[in-house]
C-alpha positions as CSV (number, residue, x, y, z in Angstrom):
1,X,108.6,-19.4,-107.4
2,X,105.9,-21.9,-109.0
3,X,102.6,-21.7,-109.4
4,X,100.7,-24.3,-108.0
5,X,97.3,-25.4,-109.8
6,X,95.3,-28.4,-108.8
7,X,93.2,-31.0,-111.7
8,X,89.6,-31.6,-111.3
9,X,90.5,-35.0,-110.8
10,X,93.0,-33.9,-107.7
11,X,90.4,-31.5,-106.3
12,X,88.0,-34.5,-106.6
13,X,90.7,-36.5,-104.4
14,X,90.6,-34.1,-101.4
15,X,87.1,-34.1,-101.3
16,X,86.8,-37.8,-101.6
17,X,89.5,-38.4,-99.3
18,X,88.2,-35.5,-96.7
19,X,84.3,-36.9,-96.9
20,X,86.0,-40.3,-96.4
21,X,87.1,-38.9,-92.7
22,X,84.7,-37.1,-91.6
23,X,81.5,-39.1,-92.5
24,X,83.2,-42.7,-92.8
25,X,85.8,-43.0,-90.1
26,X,83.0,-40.2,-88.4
27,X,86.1,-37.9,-87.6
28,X,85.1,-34.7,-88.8
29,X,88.5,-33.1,-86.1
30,X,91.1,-35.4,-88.3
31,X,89.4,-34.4,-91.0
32,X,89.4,-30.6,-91.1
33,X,92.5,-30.7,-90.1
34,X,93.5,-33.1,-93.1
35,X,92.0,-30.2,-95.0
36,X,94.0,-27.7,-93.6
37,X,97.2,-29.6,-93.4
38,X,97.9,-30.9,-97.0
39,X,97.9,-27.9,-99.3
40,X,100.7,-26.2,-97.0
41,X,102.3,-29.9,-97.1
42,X,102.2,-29.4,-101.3
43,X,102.7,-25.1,-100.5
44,X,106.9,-26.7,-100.4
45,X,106.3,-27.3,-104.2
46,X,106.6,-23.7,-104.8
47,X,110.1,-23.3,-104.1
48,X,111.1,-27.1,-104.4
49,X,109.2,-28.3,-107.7
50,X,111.6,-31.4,-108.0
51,X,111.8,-32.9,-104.2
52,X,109.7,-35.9,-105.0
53,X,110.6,-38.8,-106.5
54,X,110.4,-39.5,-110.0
55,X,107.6,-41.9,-110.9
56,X,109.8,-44.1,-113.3
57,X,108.6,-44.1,-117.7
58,X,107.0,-41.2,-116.9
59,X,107.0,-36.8,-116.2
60,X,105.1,-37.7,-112.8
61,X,106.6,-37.2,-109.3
62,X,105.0,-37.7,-106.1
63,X,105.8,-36.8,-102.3
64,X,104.2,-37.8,-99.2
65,X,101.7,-36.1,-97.0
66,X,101.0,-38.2,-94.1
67,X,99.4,-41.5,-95.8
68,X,99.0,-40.2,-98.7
69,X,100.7,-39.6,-102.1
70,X,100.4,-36.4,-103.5
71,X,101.0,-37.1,-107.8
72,X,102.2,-33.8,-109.7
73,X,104.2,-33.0,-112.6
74,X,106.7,-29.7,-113.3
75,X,106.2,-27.7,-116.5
76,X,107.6,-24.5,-117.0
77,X,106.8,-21.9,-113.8
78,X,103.8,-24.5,-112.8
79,X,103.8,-27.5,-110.4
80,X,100.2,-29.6,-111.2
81,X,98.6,-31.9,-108.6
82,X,97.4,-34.2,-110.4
83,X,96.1,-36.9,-108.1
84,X,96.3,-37.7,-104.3
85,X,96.0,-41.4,-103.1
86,X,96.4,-43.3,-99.6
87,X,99.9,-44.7,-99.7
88,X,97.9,-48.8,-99.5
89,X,96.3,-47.9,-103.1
90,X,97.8,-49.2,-106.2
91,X,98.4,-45.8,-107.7
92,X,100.4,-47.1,-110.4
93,X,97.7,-48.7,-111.7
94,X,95.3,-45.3,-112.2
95,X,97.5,-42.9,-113.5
């Protein structure tokens, strides 16, 4: 099984993305359970490290969580989230 281990710049995401929901859209149900939700969405990663698709030129891969893009990459035993974006965001352009 993988270890999964999140970058500052991922953990950064969630809370962005989880402030976002609760004190923009004023949703604070949607977004505890956003919260809740996504790392056992990304918990599949521990037995299934390649099911996303490759991000092409690069060791990235991503899968979807709802509207979002979760970004990792494999190495060795460890799966790394390394950013998480709303699927209408020009990822490609940031990583």
């Amino acid at each position: 099984m993988y270890r999964i281990e999140y970058s500052e710049r991922a953990i950064i995401d969630l809370n962005d993305i989880y402030n976002y929901i609760y004190y923009d859209l004023v949703n604070p149900i949607v977004a505890i359970r956003f919260r809740k939700q996504i790392p056992k969405s990304i918990s599949n990663l521990q037995i299934f490290p390649y099911m996303g698709k490759k991000i092409s030129n690069s060791n990235l891969r991503y899968i979807y969580f709802k509207n979002y893009l979760v970004i990792y990459s494999v190495k060795n035993q460890n799966v790394e989230i390394q950013r998480i974006f709303h699927k209408r965001q020009n990822f490609k352009n940031v990583i």
